[in-house]
N, C-alpha and C positions, 0 to 999 in steps of 0.2 A: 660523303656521309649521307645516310637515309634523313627523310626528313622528321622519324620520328627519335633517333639520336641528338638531333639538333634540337627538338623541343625537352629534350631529358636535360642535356647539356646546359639549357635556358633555364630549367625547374633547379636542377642540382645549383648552379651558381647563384640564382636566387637563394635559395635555404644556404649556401656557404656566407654568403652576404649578411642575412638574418643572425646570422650565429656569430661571424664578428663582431656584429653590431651590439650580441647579446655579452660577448668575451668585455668591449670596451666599456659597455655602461657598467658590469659588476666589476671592471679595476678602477673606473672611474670614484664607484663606490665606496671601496677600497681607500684610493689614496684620499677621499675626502673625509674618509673617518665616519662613515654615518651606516658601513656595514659592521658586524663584529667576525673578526677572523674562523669563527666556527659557521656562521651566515656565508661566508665567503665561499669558503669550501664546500658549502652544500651548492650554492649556487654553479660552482662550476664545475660540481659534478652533475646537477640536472642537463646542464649543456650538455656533457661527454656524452649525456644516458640520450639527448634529442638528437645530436650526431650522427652516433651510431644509431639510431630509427630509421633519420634519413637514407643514411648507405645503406642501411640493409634493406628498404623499402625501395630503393631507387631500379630501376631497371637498366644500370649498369652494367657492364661484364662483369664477373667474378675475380678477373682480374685487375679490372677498374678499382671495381670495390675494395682490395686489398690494397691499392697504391693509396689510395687514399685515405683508408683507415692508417695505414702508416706515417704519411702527411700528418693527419691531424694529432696520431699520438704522439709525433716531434713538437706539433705545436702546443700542446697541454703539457708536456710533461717541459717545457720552457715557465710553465706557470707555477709558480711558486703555491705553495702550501703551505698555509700557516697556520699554526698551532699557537693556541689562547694566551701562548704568553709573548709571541712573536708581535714586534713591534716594527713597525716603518720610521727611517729617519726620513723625515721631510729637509730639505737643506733651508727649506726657506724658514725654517722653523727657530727660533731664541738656545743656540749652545744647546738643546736637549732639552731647555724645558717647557715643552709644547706649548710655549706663548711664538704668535705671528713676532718676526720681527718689524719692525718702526718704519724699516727703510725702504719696503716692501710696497 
């Protein structure tokens, strides 16, 4: 491998890294209640919109670029979508009524 493949290789996995990093704090979000599910979904459509920047900025193959655009739209389209009436069970949460339980 050239050595300037290996520094792309080094850049691209860095921004892969950034962008999970970016995926965990907005589910983080999420499960802790403090985004609103219409928040949610912008958020991780600005990731898909910074994603796809990266790949298509990157100096990849063309064929690179597509494995990986496919990669990642297996991994976003794993991510749910929620819509404003959509609600998360917490298990740890009281029978449904979004009181912490006791024993917790």
């Amino acid at each position: 491998m050239a050595e300037p493949d290996i520094e792309q290789s080094k850049e691209l996995n860095m921004d892969f890294e950034t962008i999970q990093e970016q995926i965990t704090a907005v589910n983080r979000l999420k499960l802790d209640g403090k985004i609103s599910p219409e928040e949610y979904n912008q958020r991780i459509d600005e990731i898909k919109s910074e994603l796809n920047d990266i790949i298509c900025n990157s100096g990849a193959s063309l064929t690179t670029k597509k494995i990986v655009q496919e990669r990642a739209s297996t991994i976003f389209a794993s991510l749910p979508k929620l819509s404003p009436l959509h609600t998360i069970v917490d298990p740890h949460r009281d029978g449904g009524t979004g009181k912490r339980s006791k024993t917790r």
